[in-house]
N, C-alpha and C positions, 0 to 999 in steps of 0.2 A: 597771775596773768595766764589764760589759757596760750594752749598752742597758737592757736588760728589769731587770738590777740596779739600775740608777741610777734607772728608774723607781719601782720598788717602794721605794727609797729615799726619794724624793720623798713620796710616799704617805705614809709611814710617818713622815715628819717634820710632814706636814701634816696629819696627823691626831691629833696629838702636840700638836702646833699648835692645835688647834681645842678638847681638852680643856683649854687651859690659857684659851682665849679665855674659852670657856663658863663658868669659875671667876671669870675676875674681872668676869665679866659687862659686857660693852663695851657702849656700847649701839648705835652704829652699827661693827658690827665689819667695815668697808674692809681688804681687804687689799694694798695698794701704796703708793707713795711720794708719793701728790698730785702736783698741779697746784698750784704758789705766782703767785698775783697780786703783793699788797699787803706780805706778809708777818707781817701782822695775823692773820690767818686760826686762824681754829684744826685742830687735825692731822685732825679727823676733815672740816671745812669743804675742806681739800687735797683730801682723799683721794676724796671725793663728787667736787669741780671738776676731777681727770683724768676720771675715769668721763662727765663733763656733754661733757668735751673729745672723747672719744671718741663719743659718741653724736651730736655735733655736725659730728663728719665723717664719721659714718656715713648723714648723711640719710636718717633712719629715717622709712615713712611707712605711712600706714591698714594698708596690705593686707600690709608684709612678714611674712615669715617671718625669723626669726631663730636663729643658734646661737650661744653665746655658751662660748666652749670655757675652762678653767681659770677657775670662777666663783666659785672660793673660798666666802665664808660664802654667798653669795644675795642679798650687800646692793646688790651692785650691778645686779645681776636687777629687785629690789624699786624701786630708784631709776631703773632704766628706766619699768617699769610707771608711775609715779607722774610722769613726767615726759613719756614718747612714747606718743602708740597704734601699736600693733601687731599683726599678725594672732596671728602665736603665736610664742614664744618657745623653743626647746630646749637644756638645757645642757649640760655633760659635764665631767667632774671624777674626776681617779684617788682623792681620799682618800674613803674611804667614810664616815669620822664626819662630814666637811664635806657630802657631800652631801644626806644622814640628816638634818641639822642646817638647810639651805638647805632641805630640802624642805617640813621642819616650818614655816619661816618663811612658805615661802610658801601655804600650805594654811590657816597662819591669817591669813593679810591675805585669803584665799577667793582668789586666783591662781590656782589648780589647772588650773582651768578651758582658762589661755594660757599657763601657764608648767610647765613639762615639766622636770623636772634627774634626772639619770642618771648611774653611775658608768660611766666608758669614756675613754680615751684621747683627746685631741684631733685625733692624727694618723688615730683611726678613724672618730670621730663611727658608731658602730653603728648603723644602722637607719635613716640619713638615705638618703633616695635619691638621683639623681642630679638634678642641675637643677629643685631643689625649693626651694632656700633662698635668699634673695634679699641677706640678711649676714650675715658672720661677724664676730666680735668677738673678740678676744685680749688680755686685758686686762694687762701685765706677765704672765704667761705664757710666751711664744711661747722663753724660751732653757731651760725645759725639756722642750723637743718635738726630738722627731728632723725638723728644718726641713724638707728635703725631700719627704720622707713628709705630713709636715702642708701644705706648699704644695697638692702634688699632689691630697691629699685633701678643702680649701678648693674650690679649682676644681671636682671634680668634683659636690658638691654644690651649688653658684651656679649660678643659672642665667646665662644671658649678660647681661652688663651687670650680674650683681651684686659687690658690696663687700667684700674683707676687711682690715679695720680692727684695726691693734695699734697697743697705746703698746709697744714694744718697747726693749728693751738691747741693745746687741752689741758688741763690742771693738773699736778703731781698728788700722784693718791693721798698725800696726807691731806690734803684739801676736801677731801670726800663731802666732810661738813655742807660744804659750800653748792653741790650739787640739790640741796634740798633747796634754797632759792632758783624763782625762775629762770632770773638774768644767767645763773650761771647753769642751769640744770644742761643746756644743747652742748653745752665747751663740754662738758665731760671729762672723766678722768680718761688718766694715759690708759690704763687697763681696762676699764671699764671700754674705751672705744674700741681697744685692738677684739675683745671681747664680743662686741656688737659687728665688727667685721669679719671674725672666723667659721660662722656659718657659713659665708657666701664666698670667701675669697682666699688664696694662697697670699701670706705676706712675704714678700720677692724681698724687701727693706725699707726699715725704716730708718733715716738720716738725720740725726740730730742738728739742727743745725739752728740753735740759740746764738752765740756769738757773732754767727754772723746778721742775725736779725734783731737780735737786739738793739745793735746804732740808729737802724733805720727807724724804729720804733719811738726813739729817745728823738733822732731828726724830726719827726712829723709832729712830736707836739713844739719843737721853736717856729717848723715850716706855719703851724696852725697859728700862732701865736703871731708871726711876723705877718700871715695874712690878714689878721684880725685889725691888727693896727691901719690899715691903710684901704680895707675893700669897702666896698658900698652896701655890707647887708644892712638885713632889716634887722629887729630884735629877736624875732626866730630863727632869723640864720645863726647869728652870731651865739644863740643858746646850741645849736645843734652844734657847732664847730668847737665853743667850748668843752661840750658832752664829747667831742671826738678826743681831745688835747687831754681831759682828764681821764677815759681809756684807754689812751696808748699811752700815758704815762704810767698806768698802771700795771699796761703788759710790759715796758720797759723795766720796770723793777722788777719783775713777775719773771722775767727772763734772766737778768742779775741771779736773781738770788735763786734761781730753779723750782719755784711755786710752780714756774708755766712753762711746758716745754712745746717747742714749735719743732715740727719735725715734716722732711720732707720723706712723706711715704707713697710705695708703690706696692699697689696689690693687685693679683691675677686671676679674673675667674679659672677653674678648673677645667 
């Protein structure tokens, strides 16, 4: 499958995705695997405490400017706003129903004002300028980006000394095999990405943090599972949610057994 195919792909499931959200009407609809403390927690409580863990090492402050690339529903935009100030906010998101939908949300909490969300690639961020944005944010995201392309394009919007921030996936080198298939060619390996980032960026840390993303990973295929039984899709919804339930079951193993490490990294233009 080429690039621009596996994209459109993307798209097309995530916005497949988003009709079937808006059905069962979620009310905080997170799209990732959480953050597990206690393990008490409830799935959407997870799914908020990555986004907090992110915004935490992003030391976000009055005056930045923000992009915030693959923002899925908005909730996590919304949960910035209500948590950090910010000068302004820009998003970018390839499904067009998820944007349409993010955007509605945020027009009625009156946001409009600081928060900006646009359909465009992450690797393009359209219309940013150069050395205008102070962080980037990649929220579980970043292994359907052509890496490269999006490093390069991070940088050249940060100004110096800014941040780009991912809770990100990527396969442990012995997996390398597995980057020769398409599905997996974007996750990348662990070195191979920090690799494709050191041109452009100082790594500040990166934070392992498997154990606690693993639960949430293993939670979302019963969440997926217990939806399935009782919602109103059609037969392509319920194929895409199944597609969802046997991928995070796979990162949940994948996490287990350390094939897949999920790490929350901060990196600094120069």
């Amino acid at each position: 499958m080429r690039d621009a195919d596996l994209t459109r792909a993307v798209a097309r499931q995530y916005d497949l995705f988003q009709v079937s959200l808006e059905a069962v009407r979620k009310e905080r609809p997170f799209l990732n695997y959480g953050f597990t403390i206690t393990g008490r927690e409830s799935y959407e409580d997870r799914q908020q405490q990555l986004c907090l863990e992110v915004f935490r090492a992003a030391d976000i402050q009055p005056h930045h400017v923000i992009v915030d690339v693959g923002f899925g529903t908005g909730e996590q935009d919304l949960l910035l706003a209500r948590t950090c100030r910010f000068r302004r906010l820009i998003g970018f998101n390839i499904a067009r129903r998820q944007v349409a939908y993010a955007a509605g949300k945020v027009a009625a909490e009156g946001l409009d004002d600081r928060i900006s969300l646009y359909l465009g690639e992450g690797e393009a961020m359209p219309g940013v300028g150069p050395a205008t944005v102070d962080r980037v944010l990649a929220i579980e995201c970043a292994f359907y980006f052509d890496r490269p392309r999006f490093y390069r394009r991070a940088a050249e919007v940060l100004r110096p000394g800014g941040l780009l921030v991912l809770a990100d996936i990527a396969l442990a080198d012995r997996l390398a095999f597995l980057t020769r298939r398409a599905d997996f060619r974007r996750v990348g390996m662990r070195s191979a990405n920090r690799a494709a980032w050191k041109p452009y960026f100082h790594t500040r840390s990166v934070r392992p943090i498997n154990t606690h993303t693993r639960p949430g990973a293993q939670l979302t295929v019963r969440t997926i599972l217990r939806t399935l039984a009782s919602a109103p899709f059609d037969a392509s919804q319920r194929r895409e949610w199944l597609k969802m339930a046997a991928s995070s079951q796979v990162v949940a193993l994948g996490l287990a057994t350390s094939l897949l490490h999920y790490d929350l990294i901060v990196l600094q233009k120069p």
